[in-house]
ChimeraX commands (.cxc) that place a marker at each C-alpha (Angstrom):
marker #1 position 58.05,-96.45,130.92 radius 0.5
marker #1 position 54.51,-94.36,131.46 radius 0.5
marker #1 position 51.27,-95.49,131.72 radius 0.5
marker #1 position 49.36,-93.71,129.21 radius 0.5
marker #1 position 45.41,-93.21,129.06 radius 0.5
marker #1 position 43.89,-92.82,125.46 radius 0.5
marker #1 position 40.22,-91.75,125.08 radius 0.5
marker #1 position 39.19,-92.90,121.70 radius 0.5
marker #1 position 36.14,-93.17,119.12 radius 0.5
marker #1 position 32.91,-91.21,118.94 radius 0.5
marker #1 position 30.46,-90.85,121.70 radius 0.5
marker #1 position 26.40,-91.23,121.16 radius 0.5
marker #1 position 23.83,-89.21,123.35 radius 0.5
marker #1 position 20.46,-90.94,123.10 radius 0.5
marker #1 position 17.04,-88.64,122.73 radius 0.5
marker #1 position 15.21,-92.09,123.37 radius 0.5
marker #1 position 15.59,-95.62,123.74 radius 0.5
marker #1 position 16.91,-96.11,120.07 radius 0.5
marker #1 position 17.81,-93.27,118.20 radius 0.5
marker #1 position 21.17,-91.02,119.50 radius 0.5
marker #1 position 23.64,-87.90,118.13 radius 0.5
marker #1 position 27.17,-88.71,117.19 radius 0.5
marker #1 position 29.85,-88.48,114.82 radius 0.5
marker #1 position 31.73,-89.98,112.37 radius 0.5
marker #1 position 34.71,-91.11,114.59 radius 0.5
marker #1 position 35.79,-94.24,114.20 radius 0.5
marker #1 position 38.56,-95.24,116.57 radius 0.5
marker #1 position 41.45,-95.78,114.10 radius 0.5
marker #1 position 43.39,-93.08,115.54 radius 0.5
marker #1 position 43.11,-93.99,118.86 radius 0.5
marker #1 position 43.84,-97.63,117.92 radius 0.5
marker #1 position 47.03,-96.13,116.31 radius 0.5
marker #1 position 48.03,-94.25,118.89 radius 0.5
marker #1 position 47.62,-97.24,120.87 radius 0.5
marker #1 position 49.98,-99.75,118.84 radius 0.5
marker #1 position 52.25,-97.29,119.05 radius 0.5
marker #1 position 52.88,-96.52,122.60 radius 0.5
marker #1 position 52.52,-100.25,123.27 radius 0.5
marker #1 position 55.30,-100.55,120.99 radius 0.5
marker #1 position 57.45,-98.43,122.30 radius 0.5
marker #1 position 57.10,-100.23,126.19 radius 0.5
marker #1 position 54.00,-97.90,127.58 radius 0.5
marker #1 position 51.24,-99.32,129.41 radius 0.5
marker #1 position 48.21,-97.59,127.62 radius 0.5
marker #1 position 44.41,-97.89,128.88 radius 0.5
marker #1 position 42.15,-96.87,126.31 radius 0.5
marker #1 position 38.73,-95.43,126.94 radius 0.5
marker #1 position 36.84,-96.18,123.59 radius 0.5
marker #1 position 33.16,-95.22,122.98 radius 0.5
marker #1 position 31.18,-97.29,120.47 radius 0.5
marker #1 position 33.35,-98.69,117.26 radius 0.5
marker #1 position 34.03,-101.28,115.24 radius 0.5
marker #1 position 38.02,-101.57,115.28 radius 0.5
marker #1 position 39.91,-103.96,117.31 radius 0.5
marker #1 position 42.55,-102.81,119.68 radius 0.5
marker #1 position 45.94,-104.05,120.52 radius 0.5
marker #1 position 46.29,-107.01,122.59 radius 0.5
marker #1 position 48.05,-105.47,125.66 radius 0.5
marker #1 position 46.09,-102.65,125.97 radius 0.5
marker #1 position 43.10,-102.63,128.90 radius 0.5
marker #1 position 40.01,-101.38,126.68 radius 0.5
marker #1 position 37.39,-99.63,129.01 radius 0.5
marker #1 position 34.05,-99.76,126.71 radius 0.5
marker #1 position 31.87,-96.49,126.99 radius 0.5
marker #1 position 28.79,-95.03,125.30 radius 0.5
marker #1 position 27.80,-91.39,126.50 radius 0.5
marker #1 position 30.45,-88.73,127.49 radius 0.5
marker #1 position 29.46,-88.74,130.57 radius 0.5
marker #1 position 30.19,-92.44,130.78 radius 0.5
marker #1 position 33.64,-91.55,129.29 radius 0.5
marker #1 position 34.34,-88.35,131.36 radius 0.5
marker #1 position 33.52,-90.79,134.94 radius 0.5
marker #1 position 36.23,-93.60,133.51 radius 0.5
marker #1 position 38.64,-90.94,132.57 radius 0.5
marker #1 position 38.63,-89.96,135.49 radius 0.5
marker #1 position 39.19,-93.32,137.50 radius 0.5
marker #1 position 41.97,-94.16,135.32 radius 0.5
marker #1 position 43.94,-91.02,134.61 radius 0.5
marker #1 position 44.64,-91.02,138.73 radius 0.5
marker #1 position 46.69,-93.63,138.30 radius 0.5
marker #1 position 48.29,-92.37,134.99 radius 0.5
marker #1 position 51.16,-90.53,133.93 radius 0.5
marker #1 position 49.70,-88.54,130.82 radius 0.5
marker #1 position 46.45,-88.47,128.63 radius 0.5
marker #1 position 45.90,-88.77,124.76 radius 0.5
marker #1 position 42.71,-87.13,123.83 radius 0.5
marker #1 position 41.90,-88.55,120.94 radius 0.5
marker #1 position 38.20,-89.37,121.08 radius 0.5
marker #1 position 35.54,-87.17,119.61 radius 0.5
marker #1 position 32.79,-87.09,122.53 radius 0.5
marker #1 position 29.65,-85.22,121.60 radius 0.5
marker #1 position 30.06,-81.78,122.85 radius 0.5
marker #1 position 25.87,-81.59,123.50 radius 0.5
marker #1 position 23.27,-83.89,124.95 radius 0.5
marker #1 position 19.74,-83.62,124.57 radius 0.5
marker #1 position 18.70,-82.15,127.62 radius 0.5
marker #1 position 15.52,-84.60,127.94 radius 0.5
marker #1 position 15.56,-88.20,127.11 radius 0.5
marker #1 position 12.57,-89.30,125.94 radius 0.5
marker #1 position 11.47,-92.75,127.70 radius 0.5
marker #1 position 9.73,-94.42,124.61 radius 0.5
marker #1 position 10.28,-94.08,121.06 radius 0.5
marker #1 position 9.37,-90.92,119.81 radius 0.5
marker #1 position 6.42,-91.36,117.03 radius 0.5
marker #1 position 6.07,-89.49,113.65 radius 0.5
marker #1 position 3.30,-86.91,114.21 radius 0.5
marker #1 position 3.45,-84.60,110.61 radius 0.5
marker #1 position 5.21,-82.02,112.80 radius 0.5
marker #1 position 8.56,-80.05,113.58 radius 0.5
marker #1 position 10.60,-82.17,116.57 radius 0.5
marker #1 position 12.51,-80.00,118.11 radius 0.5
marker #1 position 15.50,-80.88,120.70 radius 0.5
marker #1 position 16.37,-78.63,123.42 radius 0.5
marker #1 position 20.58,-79.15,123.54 radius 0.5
marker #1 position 22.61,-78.27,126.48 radius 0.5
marker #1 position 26.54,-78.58,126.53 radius 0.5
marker #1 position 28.75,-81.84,128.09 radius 0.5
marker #1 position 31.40,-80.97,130.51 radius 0.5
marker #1 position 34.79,-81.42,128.03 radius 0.5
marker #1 position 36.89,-84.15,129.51 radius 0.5
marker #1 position 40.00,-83.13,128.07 radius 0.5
marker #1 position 39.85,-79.98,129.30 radius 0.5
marker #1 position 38.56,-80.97,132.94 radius 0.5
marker #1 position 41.45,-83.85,133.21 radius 0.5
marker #1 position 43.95,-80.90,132.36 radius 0.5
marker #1 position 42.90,-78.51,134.81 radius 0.5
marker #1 position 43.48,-81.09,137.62 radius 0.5
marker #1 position 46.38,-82.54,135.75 radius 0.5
marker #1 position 49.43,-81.82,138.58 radius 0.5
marker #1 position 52.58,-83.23,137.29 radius 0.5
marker #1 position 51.25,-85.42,135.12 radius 0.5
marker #1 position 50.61,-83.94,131.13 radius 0.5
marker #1 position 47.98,-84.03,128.97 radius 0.5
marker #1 position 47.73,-84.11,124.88 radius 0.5
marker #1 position 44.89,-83.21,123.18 radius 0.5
marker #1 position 43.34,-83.45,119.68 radius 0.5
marker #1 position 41.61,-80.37,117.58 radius 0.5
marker #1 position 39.54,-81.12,114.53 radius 0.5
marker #1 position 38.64,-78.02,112.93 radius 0.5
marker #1 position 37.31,-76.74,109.77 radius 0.5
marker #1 position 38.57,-73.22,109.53 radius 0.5
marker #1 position 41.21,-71.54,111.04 radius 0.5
marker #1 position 42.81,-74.90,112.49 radius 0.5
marker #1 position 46.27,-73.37,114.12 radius 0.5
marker #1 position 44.94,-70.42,115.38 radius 0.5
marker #1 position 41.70,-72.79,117.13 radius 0.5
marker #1 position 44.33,-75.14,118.15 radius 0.5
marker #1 position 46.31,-73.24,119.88 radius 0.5
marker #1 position 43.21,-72.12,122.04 radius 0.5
marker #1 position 42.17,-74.65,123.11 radius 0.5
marker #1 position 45.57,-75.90,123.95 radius 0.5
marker #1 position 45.71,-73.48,126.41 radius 0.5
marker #1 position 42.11,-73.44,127.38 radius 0.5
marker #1 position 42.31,-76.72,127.92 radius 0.5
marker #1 position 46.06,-76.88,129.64 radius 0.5
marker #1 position 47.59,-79.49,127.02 radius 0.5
marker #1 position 51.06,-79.80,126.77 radius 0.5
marker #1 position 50.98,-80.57,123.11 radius 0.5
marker #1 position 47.71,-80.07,120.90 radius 0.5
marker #1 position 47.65,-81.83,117.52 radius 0.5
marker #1 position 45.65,-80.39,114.93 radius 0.5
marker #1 position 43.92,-81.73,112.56 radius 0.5
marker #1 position 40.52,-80.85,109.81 radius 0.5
marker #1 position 37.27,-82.76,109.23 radius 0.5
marker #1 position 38.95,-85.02,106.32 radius 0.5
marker #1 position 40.53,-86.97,109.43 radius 0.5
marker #1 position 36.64,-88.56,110.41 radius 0.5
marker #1 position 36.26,-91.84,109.76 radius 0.5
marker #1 position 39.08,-92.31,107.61 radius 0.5
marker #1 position 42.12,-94.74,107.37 radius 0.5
marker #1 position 44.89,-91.39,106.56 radius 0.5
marker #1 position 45.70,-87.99,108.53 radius 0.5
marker #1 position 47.69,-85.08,107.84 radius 0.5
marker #1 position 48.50,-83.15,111.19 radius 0.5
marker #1 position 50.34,-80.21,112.89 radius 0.5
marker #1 position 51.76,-80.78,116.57 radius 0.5
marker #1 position 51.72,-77.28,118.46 radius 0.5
marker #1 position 53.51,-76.71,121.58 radius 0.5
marker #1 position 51.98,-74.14,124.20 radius 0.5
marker #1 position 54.76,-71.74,122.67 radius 0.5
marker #1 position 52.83,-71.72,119.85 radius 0.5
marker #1 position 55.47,-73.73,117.92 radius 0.5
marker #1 position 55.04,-76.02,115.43 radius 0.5
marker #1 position 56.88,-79.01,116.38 radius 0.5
marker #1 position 56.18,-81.46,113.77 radius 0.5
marker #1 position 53.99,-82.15,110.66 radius 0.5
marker #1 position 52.71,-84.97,109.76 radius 0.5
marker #1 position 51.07,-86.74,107.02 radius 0.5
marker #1 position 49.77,-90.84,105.80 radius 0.5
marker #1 position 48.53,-92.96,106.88 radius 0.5
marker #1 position 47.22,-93.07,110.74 radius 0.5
marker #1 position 49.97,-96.08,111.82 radius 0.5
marker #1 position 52.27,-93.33,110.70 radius 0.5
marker #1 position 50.83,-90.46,111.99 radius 0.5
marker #1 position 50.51,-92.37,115.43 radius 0.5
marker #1 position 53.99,-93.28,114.95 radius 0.5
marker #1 position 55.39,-89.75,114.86 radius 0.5
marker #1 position 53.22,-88.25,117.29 radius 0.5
marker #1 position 54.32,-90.98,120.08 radius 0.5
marker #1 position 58.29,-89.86,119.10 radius 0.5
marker #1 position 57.61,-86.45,120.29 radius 0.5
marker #1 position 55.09,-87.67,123.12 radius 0.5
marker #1 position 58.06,-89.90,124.03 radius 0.5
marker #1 position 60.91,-87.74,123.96 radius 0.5
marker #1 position 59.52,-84.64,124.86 radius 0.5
marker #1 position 56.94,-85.15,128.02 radius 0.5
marker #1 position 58.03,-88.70,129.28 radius 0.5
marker #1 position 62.26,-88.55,128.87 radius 0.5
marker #1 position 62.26,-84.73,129.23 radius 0.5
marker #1 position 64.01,-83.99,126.06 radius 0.5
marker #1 position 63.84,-80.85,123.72 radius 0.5
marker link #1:1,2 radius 0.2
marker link #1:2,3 radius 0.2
marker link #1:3,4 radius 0.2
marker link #1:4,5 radius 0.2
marker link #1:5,6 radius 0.2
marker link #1:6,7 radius 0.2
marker link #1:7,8 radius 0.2
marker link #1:8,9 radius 0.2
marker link #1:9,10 radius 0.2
marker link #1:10,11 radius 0.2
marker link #1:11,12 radius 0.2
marker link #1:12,13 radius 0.2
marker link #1:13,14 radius 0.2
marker link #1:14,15 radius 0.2
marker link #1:15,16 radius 0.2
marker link #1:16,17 radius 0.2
marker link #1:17,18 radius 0.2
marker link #1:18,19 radius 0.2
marker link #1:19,20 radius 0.2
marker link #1:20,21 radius 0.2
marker link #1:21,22 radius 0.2
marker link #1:22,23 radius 0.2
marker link #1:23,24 radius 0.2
marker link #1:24,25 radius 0.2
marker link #1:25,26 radius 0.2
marker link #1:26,27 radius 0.2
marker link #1:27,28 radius 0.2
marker link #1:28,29 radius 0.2
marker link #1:29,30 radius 0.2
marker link #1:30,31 radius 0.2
marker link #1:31,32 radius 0.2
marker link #1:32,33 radius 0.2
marker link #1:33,34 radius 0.2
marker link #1:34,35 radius 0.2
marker link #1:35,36 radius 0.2
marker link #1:36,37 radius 0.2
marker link #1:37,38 radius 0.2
marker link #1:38,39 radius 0.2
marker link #1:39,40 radius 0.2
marker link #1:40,41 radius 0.2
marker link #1:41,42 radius 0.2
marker link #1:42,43 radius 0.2
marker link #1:43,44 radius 0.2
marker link #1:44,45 radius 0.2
marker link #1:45,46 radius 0.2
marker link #1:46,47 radius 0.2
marker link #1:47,48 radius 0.2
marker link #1:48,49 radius 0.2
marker link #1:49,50 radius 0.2
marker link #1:50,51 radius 0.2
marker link #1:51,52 radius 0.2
marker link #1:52,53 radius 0.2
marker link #1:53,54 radius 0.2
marker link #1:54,55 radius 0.2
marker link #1:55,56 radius 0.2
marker link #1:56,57 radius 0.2
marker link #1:57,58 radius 0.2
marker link #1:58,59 radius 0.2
marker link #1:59,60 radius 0.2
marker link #1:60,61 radius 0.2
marker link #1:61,62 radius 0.2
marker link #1:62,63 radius 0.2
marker link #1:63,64 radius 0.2
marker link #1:64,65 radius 0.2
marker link #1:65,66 radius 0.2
marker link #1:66,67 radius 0.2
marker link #1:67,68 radius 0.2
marker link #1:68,69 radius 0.2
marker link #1:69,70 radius 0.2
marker link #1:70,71 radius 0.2
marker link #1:71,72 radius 0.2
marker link #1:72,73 radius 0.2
marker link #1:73,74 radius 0.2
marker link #1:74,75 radius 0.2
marker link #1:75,76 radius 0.2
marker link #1:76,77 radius 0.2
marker link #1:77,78 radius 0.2
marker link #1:78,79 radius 0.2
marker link #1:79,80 radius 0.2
marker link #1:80,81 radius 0.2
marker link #1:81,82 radius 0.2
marker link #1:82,83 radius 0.2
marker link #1:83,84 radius 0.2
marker link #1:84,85 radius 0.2
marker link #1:85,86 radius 0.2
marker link #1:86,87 radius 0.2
marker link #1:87,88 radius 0.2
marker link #1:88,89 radius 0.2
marker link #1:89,90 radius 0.2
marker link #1:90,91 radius 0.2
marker link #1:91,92 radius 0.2
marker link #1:92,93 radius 0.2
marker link #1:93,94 radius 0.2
marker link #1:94,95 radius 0.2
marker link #1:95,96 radius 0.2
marker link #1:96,97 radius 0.2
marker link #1:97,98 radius 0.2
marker link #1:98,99 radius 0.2
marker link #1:99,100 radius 0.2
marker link #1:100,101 radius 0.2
marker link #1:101,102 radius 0.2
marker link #1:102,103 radius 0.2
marker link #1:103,104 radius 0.2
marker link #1:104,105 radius 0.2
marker link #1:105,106 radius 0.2
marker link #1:106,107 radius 0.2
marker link #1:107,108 radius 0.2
marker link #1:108,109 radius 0.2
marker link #1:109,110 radius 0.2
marker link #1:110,111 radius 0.2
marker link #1:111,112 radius 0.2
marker link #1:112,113 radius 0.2
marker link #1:113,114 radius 0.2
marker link #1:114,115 radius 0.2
marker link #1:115,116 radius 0.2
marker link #1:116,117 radius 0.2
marker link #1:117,118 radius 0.2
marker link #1:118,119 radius 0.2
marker link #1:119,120 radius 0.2
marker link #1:120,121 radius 0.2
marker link #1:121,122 radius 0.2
marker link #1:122,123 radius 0.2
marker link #1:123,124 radius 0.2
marker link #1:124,125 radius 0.2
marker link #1:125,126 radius 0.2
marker link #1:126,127 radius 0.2
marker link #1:127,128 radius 0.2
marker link #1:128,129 radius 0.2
marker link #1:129,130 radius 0.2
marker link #1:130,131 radius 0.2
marker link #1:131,132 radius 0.2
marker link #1:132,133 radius 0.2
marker link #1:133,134 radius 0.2
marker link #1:134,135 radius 0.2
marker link #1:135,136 radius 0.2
marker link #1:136,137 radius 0.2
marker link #1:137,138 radius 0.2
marker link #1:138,139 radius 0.2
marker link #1:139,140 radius 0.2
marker link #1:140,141 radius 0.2
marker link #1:141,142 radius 0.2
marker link #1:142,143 radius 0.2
marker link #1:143,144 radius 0.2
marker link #1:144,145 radius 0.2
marker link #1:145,146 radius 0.2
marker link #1:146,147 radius 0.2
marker link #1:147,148 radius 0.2
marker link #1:148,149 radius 0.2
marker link #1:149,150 radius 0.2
marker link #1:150,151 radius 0.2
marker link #1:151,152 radius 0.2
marker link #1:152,153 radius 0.2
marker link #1:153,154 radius 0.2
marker link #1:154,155 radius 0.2
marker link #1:155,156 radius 0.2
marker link #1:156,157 radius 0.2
marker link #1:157,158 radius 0.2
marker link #1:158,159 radius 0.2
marker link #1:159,160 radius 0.2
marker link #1:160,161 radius 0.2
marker link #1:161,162 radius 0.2
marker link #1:162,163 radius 0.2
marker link #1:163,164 radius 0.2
marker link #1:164,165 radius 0.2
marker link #1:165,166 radius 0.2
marker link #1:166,167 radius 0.2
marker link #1:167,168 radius 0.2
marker link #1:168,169 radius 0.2
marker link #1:169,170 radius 0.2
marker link #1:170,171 radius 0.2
marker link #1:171,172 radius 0.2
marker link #1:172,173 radius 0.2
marker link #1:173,174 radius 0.2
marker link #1:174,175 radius 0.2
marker link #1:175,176 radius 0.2
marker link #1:176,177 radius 0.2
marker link #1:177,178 radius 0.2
marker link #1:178,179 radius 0.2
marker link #1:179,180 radius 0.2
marker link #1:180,181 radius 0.2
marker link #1:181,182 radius 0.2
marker link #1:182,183 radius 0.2
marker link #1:183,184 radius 0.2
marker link #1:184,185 radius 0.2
marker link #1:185,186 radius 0.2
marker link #1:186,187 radius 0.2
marker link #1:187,188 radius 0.2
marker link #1:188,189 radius 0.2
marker link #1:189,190 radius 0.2
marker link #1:190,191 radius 0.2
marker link #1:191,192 radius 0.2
marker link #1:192,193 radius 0.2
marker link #1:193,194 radius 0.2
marker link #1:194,195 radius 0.2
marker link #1:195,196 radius 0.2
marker link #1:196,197 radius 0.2
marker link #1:197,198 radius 0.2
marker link #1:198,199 radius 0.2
marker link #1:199,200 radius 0.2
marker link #1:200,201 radius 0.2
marker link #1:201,202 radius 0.2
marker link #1:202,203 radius 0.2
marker link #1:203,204 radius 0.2
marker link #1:204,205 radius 0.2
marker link #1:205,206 radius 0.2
marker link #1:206,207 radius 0.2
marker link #1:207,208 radius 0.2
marker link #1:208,209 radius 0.2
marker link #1:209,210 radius 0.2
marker link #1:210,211 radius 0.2
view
């Protein structure tokens, strides 16, 4: 059996001491994906940033907040990992200064200055070895085609694509590429199911070796 490391849930990057960006992530996929490969024998660790579902008893849950607090425990834990589920949705910008105090109303424009996060999936692949990685695309236009780049941009094994109907809700409907540019599998219901089917071919295909 493998032990598995799911990132899961949204991410928030505060511009001061109470107000943050995010997204509308909630977790349920991750917590899916979890049952799942728990049920199946895995040992999974799940990195989860803020949510409000409950994971699997059996499962270590490793509570985060930023991305950067996510991409540092990702990294602890995927060393001693056989393969990574990227399923969270960590903010791909940060403001770039964090107000100390609560920024006050003044009548005028506020303007943020944004810079990028480092993308964990991505830097977990590159350094990935023998181990194999399986990432998540949400897109809203031209999802195989974006998929498959950043499956290889990213060096996944598998990329499962998905659109913007996925956020925050309780069903999925998604395509499972292989770096061949294959589509394995597709997949539709609700997320239990989609987890389901996506842990088969995570299963058979990157921990027993099958095709």
């Amino acid at each position: 059996m493998a032990r598995i490391l799911i990132t899961s849930g949204p991410t928030r990057q505060y511009i001061d001491p109470v107000r943050y960006l995010t997204n509308g992530s909630s977790g349920r996929m991750g917590r899916a994906l979890t049952l799942a490969a728990l049920e199946l024998g895995h040992e999974v660790v799940v990195i989860s940033g803020p949510v409000e579902v409950d994971y699997p008893e059996g499962a270590i849950v490793v509570p985060v907040v930023s991305t950067e607090e996510m991409m540092a425990a990702a990294r602890d834990e995927f060393a001693t990992c056989d393969g990574l589920i990227g399923a969270a949705a960590p903010c791909d910008y940060r403001p770039e200064v964090i107000a100390s105090s609560k920024i006050a109303k003044t009548g005028e424009p506020l303007r943020l200055e944004l810079v990028e996060t480092d993308d964990i999936v991505a830097t977990l692949g590159a350094a990935k070895g023998n181990r194999w990685v399986v990432g998540f695309a949400l897109e809203t236009e031209d999802h195989r085609i974006r998929a498959l780049i950043k499956l290889e941009r990213k060096h996944c094994d598998l990329m499962v694509s998905n659109g913007i109907e996925a956020m925050h809700a309780t069903d999925n409907s998604v395509e499972v590429l292989s770096p061949a540019g294959e589509v394995l599998a597709q997949i539709e219901g609700s997320k239990t199911d989609v987890a389901t089917g996506l842990l088969s071919i995570v299963d058979a295909r990157l921990i027993r070796g099958e095709r």
